[in-house]
N, C-alpha and C positions, 0 to 999 in steps of 0.2 A: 255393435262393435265397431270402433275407429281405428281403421289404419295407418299409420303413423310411420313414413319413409325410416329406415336404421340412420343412425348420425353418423356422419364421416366415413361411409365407406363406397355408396354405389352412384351415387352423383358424379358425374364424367365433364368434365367443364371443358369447353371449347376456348380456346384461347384467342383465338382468331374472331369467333362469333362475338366473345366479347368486348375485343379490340374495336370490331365494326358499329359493335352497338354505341361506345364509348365515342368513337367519331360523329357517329351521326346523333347522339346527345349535343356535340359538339357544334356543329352544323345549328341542329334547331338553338340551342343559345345565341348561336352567331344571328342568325335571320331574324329572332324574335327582338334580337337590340337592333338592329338597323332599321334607319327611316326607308331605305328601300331597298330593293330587290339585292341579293349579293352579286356581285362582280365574278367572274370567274377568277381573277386576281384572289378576291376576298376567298372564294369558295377553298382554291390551292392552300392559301395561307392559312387559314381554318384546321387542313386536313394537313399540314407540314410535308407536301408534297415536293417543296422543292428540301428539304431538310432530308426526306427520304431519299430523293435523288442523290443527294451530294455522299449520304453514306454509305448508300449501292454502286459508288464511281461510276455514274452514267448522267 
């Protein structure tokens, strides 16, 4: 007999986990086209760190 999760109802999605996963997808894209190691510069811009800053007024 196969157990088979119910469709749409008990799957809890993290939204945060997946933000994180999505950045650091992001990250490896970035690294895998660069001829060298990334920049902390490159790494911020990657991860829209300064983009985040400007719309938390800090």
């Amino acid at each position: 007999m196969m157990h088979v999760a119910p469709v749409g109802g008990t799957a809890v999605q993290d939204h945060v986990a997946l933000a994180e996963i999505e950045l650091c997808g992001e990250l490896i894209i970035a690294a895998s086209a660069a001829q060298e190691r990334l920049s902390l510069e490159s790494i911020d811009e990657v991860l829209k760190v300064a983009e985040e800053r400007d719309a938390s007024g800090g």
